[in-house]
C-alpha positions in Angstrom: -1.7 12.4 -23.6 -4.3 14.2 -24.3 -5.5 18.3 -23.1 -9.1 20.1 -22.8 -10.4 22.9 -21.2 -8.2 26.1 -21.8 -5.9 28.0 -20.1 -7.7 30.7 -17.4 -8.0 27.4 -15.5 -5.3 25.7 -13.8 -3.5 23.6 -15.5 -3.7 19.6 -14.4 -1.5 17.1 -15.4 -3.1 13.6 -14.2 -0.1 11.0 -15.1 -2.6 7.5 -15.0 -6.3 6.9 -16.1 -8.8 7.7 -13.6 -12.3 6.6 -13.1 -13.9 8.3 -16.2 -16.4 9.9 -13.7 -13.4 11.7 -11.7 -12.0 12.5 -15.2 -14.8 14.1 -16.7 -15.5 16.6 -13.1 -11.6 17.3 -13.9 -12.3 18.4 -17.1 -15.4 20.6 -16.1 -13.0 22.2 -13.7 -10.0 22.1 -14.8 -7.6 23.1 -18.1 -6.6 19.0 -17.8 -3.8 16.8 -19.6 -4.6 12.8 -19.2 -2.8 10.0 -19.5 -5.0 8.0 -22.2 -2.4 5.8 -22.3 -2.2 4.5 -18.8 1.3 3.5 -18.7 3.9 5.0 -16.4 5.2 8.0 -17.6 9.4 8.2 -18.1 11.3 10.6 -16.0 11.7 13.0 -19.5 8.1 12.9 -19.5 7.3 13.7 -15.5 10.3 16.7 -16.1 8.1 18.0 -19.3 4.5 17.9 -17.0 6.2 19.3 -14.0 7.9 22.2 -16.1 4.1 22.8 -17.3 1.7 22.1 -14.9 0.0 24.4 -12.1 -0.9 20.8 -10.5 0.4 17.8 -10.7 -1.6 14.3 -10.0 0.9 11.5 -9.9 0.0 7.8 -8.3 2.5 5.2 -6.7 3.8 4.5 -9.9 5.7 7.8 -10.4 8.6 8.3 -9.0 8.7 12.2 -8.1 12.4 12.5 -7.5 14.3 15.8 -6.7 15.9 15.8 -9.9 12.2 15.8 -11.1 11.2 18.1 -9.1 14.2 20.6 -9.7 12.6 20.6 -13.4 9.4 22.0 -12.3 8.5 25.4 -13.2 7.7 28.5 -10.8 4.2 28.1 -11.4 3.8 24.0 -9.6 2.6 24.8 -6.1 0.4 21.4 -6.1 1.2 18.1 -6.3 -2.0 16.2 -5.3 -1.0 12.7 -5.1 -3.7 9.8 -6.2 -3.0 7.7 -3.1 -2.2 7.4 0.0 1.0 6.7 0.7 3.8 9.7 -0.7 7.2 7.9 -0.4 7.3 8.1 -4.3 7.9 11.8 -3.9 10.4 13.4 -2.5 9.1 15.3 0.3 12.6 17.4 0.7 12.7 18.5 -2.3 9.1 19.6 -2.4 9.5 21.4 0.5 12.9 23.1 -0.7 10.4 24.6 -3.8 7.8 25.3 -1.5 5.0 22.9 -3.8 1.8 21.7 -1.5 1.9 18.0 -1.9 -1.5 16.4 -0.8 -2.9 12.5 -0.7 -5.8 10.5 -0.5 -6.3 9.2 3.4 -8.8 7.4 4.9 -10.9 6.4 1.9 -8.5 2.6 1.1 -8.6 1.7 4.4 -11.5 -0.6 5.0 -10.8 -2.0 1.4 -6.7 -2.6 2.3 -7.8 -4.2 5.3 -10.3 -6.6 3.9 -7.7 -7.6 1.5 -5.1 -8.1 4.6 -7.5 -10.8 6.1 -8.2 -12.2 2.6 -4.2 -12.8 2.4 -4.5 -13.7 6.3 -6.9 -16.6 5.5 -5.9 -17.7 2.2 -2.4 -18.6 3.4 -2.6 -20.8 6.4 -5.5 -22.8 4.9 -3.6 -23.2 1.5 -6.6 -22.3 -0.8 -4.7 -20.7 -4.1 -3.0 -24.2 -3.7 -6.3 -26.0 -3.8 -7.8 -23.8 -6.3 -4.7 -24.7 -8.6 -4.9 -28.3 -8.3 -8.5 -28.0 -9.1 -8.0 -26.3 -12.1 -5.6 -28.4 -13.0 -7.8 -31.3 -13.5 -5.4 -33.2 -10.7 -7.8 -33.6 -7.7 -8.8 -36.9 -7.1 -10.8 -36.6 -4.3 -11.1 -35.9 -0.8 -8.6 -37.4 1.6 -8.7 -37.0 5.3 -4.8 -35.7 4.6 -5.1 -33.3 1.7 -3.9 -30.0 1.8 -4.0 -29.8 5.4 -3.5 -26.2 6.5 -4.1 -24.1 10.0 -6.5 -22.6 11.6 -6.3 -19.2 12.6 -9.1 -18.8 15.6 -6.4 -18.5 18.8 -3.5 -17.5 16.9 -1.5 -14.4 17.8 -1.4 -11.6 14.8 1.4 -9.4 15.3 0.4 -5.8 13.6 3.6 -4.0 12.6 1.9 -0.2 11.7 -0.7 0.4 13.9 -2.4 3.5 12.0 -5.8 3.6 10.3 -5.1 0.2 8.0 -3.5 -1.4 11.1 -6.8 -1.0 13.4 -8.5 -2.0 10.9 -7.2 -5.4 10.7 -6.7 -5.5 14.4 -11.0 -5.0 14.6 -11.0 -7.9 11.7 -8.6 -10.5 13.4 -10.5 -10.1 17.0 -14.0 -11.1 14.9 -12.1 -14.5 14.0 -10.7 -14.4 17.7 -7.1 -14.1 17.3 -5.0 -12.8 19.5 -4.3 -8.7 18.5 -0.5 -7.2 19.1 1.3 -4.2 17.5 4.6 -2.8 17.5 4.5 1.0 16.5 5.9 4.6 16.7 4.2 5.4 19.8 2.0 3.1 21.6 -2.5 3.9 21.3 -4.5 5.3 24.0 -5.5 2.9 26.6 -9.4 3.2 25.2 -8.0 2.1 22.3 -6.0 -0.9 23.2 -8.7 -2.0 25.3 -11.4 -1.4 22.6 -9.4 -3.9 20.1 -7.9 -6.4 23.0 -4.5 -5.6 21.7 -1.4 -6.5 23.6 1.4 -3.3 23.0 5.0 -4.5 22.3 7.7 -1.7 22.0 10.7 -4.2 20.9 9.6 -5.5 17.4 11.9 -8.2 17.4 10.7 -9.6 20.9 7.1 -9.2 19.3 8.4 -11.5 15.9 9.6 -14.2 17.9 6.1 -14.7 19.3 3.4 -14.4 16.9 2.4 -16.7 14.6 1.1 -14.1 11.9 2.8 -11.1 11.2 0.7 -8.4 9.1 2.9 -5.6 8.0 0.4 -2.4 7.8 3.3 0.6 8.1 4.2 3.5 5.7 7.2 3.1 3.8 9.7 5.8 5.6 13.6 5.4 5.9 13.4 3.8 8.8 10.6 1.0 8.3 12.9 0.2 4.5 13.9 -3.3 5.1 12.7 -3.0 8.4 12.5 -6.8 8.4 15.7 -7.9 7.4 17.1 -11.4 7.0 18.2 -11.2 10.9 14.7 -9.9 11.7 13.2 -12.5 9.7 14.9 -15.3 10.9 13.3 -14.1 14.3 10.3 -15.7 13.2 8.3 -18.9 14.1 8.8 -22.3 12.0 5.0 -22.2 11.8 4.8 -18.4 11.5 3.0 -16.6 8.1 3.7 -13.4 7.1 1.2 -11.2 5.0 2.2 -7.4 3.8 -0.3 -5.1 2.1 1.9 -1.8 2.6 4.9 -1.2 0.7 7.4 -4.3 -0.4 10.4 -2.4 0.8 9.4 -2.9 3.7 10.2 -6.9 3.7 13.8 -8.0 2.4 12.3 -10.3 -0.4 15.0 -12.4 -1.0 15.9 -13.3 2.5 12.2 -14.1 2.9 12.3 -16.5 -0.1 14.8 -17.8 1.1 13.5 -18.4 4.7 10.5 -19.9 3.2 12.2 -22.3 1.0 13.8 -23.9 3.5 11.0 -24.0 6.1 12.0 -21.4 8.4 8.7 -19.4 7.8 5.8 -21.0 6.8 4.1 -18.8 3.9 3.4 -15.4 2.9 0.8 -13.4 1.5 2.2 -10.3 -0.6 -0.1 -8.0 -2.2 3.1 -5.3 -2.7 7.1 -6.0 -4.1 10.6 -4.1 -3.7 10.3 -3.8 -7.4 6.8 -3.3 -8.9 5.8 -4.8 -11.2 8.9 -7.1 -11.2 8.3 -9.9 -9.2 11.2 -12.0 -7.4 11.6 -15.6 -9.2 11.9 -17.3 -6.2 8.5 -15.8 -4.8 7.0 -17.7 -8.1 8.1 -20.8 -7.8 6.9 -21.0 -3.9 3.2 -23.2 -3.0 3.3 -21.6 0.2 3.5 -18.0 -0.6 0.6 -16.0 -2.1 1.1 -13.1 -4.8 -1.3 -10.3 -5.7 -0.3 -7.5 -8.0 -1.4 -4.5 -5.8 -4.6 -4.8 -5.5 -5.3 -3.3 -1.7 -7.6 -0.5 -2.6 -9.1 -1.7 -6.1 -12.8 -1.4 -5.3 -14.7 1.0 -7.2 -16.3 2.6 -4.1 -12.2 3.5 -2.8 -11.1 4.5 -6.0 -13.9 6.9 -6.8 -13.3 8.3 -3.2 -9.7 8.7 -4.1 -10.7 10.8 -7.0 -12.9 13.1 -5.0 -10.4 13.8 -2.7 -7.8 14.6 -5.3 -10.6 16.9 -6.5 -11.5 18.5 -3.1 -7.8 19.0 -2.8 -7.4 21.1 -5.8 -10.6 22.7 -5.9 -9.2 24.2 -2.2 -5.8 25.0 -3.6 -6.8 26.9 -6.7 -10.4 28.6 -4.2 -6.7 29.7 -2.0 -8.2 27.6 0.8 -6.0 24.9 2.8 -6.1 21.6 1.0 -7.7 18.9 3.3 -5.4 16.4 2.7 -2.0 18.3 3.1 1.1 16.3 3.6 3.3 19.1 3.0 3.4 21.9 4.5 3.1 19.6 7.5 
């Protein structure tokens, strides 16, 4: 770790490397602490910052648990999270010590979803298998049989999550002509279902057993964890893919290995695990299935953006203005 800046500015705690630009605006502003070694910091380490710090920035590899939390001294009363999604933190527990807890929204979208129809593609047209073989030094040739894969123009995507990353994808898909339908909390405004041609199913399982792409674009919450279980799974198509770019939890991972194995599902493209950065042995040793180490919102232009809301966030909080970005108080 290492500390600038002194202390008649708020103390930051940042617990991953940043973009150096977002870095060095922190350290104009801020008395800051970085993480020059970018690894994940250990739960002693996330008790010491919270105990310390008037503002914490954690990312989606902290796990901000209540025992954590419960470490933190009187003077937390921000933690402004580097990323979207906050089901690293627990929420309760923040609330319980009244700490602001702001994210990033918004900004990873358009990125997340390009990276959805990148999986989207690369799957049914088997092109990390070609690029393989290629590599490999094993192609011989074209044959009017090799790696024959499927087309994706007048295939149904089923969207489950149909927030700002799942309309996304849902305006993406309808350029290639697929056939758009969500399952969802609560179902869009007509102007918006009409707007991206997309076909509202309230029972996810009757949605499953119809689409022949499923893109899983939902927050991780305690109801969407293992959402699609081995029974859900099994629900699916022969023929069907299945791409997630939100949270791995979300997907049981070995039921879905198994599934694939033995051609009850036809491939997958996972950009996210149930535990980062360990990856399931059976997903490795699957052709079909495509595996990308969380790489949804890793462009430059998103995570710059990221940083400038963090900073916008904190530069509210400590100005006693309402942070933007607020998750909590809701």
């Amino acid at each position: 770790m290492s500390q600038t800046g002194n202390r008649t500015r708020p103390k930051v705690i940042v617990t991953r490397k940043l973009p150096d630009s977002i870095e060095t605006r922190m350290a104009e502003l801020f008395d800051v602490t970085f993480n020059l070694a970018d690894k994940p910091l250990t739960a002693e380490q996330l008790k010491k910052a919270v105990a310390e710090a008037d503002v914490l920035v954690p990312t989606v590899t902290d796990d901000i648990t209540a025992d954590i939390i419960a470490a933190a001294g009187e003077q937390l009363k921000l933690i402004a999270n580097f990323g979207a999604g906050v089901d690293h933190i627990d929420l309760t527990a923040a609330k319980e010590k009244s700490i602001i807890v702001t994210n990033t929204p918004g900004v990873l979208t358009e990125d997340t979803a390009d990276l959805t129809m990148a999986l989207l593609l690369s799957v049914p047209r088997r092109l990390f298998e070609g690029e393989k073989i290629l590599r490999s030094g094993d192609w011989t040739g074209w044959t009017p049989t090799f790696l024959m894969g499927r087309r994706i123009q007048g295939k149904r995507l089923g969207i489950i999550g149909m927030g700002r990353i799942g309309r996304a994808v849902a305006r993406r898909a309808k350029a290639f002509n697929m056939s758009v339908h969500y399952h969802n909390r609560s179902r869009l405004p007509a102007d918006v279902e009409a707007e991206l041609e997309a076909t509202y199913w309230e029972d996810l399982d009757q949605m499953l057993t119809r689409m022949d792409v499923i893109s899983v674009n939902c927050p991780l919450t305690e109801e969407t964890n293992r959402l699609l279980d081995r029974e859900r799974l099994k629900k699916l198509q022969p023929h069907a893919f299945i791409i997630n770019t939100a949270r791995g939890e979300i997907i049981d991972e070995e039921a879905l290995a198994d599934l694939i194995e033995v051609g009850r599902i036809a491939g997958a493209g996972l950009d996210v695990f149930e535990q980062e950065p360990t990856i399931n042995p059976k997903l490795l040793e699957l052709e079909n299935v495509v595996l990308l180490p969380h790489m949804g919102s890793a462009t430059v232009e998103a995570r710059m953006a990221m940083g400038e809301k963090v900073l916008i966030n904190i530069r509210a909080y400590v100005d006693s203005h309402r942070p933007p970005d607020r998750v909590l108080p809701i």
